[in-house]
C-alpha positions as CSV (number, residue, x, y, z in Angstrom):
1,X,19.8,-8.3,1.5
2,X,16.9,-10.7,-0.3
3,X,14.7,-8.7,-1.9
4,X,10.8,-8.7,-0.7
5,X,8.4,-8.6,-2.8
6,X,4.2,-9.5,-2.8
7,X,2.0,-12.3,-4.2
8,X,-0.5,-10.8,-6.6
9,X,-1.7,-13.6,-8.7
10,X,-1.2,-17.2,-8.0
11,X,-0.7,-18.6,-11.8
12,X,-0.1,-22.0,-11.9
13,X,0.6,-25.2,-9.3
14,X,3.7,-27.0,-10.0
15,X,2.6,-30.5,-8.6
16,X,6.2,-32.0,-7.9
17,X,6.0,-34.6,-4.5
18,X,4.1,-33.2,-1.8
19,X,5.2,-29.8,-1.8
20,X,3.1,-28.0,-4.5
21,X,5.5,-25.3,-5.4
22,X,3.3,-22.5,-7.8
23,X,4.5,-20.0,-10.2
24,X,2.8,-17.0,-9.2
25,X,3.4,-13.1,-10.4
26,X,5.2,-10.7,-7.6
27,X,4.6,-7.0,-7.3
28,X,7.9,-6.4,-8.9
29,X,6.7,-7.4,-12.2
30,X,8.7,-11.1,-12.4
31,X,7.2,-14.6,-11.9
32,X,8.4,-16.5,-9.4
33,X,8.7,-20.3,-8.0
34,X,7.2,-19.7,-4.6
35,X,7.5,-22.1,-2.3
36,X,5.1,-22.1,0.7
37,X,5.8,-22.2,4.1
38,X,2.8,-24.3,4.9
39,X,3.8,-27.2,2.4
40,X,5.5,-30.5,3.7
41,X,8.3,-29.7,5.9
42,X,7.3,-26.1,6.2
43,X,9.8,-23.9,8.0
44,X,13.0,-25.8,7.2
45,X,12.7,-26.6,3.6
46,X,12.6,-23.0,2.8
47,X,15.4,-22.4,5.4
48,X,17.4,-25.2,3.4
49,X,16.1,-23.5,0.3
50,X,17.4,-20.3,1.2
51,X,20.9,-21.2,3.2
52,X,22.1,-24.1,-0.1
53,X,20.8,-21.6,-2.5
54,X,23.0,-18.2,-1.2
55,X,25.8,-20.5,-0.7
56,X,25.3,-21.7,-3.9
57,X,25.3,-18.4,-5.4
58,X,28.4,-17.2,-3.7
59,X,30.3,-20.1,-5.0
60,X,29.6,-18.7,-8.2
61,X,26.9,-21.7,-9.2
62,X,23.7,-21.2,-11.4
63,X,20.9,-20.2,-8.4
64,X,17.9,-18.7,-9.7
65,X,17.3,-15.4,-7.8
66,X,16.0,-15.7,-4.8
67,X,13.9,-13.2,-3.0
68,X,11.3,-13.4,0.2
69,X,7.5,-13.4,-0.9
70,X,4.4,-12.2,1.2
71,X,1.6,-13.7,0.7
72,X,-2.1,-12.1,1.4
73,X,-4.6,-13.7,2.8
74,X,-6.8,-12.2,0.3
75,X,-5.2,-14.9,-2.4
76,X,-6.8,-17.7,-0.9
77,X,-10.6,-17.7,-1.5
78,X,-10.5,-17.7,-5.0
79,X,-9.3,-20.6,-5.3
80,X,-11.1,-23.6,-6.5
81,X,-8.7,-26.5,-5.3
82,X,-9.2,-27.0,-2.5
83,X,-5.5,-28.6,-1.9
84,X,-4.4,-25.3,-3.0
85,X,-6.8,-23.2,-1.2
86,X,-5.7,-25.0,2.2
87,X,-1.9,-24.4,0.8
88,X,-2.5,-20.8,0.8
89,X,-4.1,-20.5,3.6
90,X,-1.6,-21.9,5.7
91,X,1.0,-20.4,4.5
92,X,-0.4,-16.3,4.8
93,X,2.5,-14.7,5.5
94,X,6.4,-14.9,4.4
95,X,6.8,-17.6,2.5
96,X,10.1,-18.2,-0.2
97,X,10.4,-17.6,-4.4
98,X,13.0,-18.4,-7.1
99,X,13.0,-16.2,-10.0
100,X,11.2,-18.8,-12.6
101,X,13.5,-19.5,-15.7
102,X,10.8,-19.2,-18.7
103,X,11.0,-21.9,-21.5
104,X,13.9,-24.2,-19.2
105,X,14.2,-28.1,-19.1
106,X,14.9,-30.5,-17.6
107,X,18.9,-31.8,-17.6
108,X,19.3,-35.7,-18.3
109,X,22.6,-37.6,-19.2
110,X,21.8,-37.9,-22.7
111,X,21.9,-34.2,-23.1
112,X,25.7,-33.5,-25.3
113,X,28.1,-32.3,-24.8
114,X,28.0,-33.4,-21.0
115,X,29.1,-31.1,-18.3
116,X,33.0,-29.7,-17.8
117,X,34.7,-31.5,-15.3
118,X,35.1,-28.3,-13.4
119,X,31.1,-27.3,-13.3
120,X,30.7,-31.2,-12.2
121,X,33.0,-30.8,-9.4
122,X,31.4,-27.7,-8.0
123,X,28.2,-29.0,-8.5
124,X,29.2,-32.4,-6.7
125,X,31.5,-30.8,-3.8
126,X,28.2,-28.0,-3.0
127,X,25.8,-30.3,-2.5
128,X,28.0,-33.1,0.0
129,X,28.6,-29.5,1.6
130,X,24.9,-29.2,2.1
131,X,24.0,-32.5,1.9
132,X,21.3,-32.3,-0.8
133,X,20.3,-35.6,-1.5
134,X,18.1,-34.7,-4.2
135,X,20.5,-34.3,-7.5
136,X,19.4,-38.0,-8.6
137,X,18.6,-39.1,-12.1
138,X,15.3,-40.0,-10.0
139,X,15.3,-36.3,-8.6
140,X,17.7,-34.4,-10.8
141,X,16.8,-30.9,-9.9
142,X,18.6,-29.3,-12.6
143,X,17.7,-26.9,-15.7
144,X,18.9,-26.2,-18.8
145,X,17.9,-22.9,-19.4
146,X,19.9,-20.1,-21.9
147,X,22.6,-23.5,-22.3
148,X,23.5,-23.2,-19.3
149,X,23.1,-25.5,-16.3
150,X,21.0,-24.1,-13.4
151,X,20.1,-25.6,-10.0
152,X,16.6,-25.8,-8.1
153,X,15.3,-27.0,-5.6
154,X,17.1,-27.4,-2.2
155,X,14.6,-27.3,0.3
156,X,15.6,-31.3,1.4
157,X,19.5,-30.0,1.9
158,X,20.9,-29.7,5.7
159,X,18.8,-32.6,6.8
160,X,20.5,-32.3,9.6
161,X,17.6,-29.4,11.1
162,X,15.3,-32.0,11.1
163,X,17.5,-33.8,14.2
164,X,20.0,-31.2,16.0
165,X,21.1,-33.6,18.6
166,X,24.8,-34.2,18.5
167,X,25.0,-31.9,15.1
168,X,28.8,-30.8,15.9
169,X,29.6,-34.3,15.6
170,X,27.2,-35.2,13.2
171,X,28.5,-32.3,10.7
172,X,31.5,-33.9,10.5
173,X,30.0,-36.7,8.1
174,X,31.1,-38.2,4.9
175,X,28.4,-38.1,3.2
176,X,28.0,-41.0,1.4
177,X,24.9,-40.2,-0.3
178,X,27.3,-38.8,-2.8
179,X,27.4,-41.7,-4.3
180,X,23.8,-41.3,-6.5
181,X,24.9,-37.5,-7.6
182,X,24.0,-37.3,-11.2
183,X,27.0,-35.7,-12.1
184,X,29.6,-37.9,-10.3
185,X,31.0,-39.1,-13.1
186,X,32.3,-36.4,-14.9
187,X,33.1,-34.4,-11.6
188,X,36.9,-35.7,-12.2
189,X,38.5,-32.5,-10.9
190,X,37.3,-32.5,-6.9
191,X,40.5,-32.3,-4.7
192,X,41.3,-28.7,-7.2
193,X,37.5,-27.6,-7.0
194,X,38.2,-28.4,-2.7
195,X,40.7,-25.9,-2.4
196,X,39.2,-23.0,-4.6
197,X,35.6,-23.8,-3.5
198,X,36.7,-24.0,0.6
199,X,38.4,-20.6,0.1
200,X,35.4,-18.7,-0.9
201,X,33.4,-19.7,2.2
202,X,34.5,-17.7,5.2
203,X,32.7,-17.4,8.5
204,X,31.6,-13.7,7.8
205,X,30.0,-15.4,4.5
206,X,28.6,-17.9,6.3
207,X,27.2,-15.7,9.2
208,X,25.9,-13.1,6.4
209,X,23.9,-15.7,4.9
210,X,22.5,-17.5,7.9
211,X,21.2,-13.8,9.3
212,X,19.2,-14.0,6.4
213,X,16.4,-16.3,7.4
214,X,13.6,-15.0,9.0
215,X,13.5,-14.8,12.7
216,X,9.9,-16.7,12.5
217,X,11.5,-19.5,11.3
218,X,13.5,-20.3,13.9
219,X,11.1,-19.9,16.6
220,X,10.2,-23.2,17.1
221,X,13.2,-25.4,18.2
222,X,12.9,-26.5,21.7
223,X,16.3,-27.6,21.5
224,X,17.7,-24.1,21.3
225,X,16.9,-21.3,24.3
226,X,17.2,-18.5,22.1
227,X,16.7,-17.4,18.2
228,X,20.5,-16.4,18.2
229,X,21.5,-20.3,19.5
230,X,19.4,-21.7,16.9
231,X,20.7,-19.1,13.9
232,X,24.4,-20.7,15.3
233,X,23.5,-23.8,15.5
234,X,23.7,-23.1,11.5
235,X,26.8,-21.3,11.0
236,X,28.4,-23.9,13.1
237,X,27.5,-27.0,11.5
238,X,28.3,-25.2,7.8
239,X,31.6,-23.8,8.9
240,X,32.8,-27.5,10.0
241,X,31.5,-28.7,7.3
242,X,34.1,-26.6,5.1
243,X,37.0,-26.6,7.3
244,X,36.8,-30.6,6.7
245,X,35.7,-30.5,3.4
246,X,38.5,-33.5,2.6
247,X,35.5,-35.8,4.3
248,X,33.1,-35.7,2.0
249,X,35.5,-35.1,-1.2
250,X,37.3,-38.7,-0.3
251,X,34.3,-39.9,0.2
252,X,32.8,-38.5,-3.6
253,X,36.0,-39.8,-4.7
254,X,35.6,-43.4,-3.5
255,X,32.6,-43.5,-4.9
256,X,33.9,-42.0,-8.7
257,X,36.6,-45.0,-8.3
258,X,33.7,-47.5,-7.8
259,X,31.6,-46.7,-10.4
260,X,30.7,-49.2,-13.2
């Protein structure tokens, strides 16, 4: 179960594409990333947010905590931007945080030593699972924070909710947006990180995490007659995803071989 917590002080805008993620303090006493849910693509980037980031975090990654925030509408009129104040306003209600990592940066390439070809791997095979085509050295989404490497920012994973139509088929994908992972070219252990990774993600995993999001999330998919078809619609696509996991692992390993 996520922990829910409440908005009480909306500290600082983060002012990263469109999206306009905020540090704000939570009732619990810890800051938190909060992303809204009436930013950009609303509803589904913090569904993708939530989904990649618990499977994440059951693969044993680096995901910040992640916990469900309220927000009041009584945060909103104070505000002087009115960008923000519009953000806020919009997004009353439950909206999604990441426990902030004080004092982190940035990972680039030149940063030594470079990551184990293990850590690569997992990084490399979890998002072609997810399909997060934002771990770029444009978009690199990654901190280094304690010396460790930490991952953020997943809310434009599972593009496929943006388009349901024909997603059993579709999940069956290569993936060949692989091919500008950051960490590609140390990721040199894949087809070992396959098998260990694939056996940690079970359909009851898989079903736990899905039953996770918010039933207001999903009530807007004309495609689906009921919230429970739409919830599936996820734990289907994911759970062929893994049980053909040697797709999108040929395919990150074509592209390691082509590399210059």
């Amino acid at each position: 179960m996520l922990k829910i917590v409440n908005a009480i002080q909306y500290l600082t805008p983060l002012r990263e594409g469109g999206s306009l993620p905020a540090i704000v303090q939570a009732d619990d006493g810890n800051l938190y990333v909060m992303k809204f849910v009436g930013a950009g693509h609303g509803a589904k980037a913090l569904i993708a947010e939530l989904v990649a980031g618990e499977i994440g975090r059951a693969l044993g990654l680096n995901v910040p905590d992640i916990a469900f925030i309220r927000l009041d509408p009584a945060l909103g009129p104070s505000e002087p931007d009115a960008e923000i104040h519009d953000l806020l306003k919009a997004s009353v209600g439950l909206n999604l945080g990441l426990r902030y990592l004080p004092n982190a940066f940035s990972f680039n390439l030149l940063l030594q030593p470079p990551p184990s070809a293990r850590q690569a791997s997992e990084i490399v095979w979890f998002d072609a699972l997810v399909t997060n085509v934002d771990r770029t050295p444009h978009n690199v989404n990654m901190l280094i924070w304690e010396q460790d490497l930490w991952l953020i920012d997943h809310g434009s994973a599972l593009y496929i909710h943006h388009d349901w139509r024909d997603y059993e088929t579709r999940s069956l994908t290569s993936f060949p947006l692989i091919k500008n992972h950051t960490l590609l070219p140390f990721a040199a252990a894949l087809v070992e990180t396959d098998t260990r990774l694939r056996a940690k993600l079970g359909r009851s995993l898989i079903e736990t995490i899905v039953s996770a999001i918010p039933d207001i999330w999903l009530d807007h998919e004309a495609q689906f007659a009921s919230i429970d078809a739409h919830r599936q619609a996820y734990v289907t696509y994911l759970l062929n995803r893994v049980e053909n996991s040697q797709l999108f692992v040929n395919e990150a390993e074509h592209a390691r071989a082509n590399l210059v």
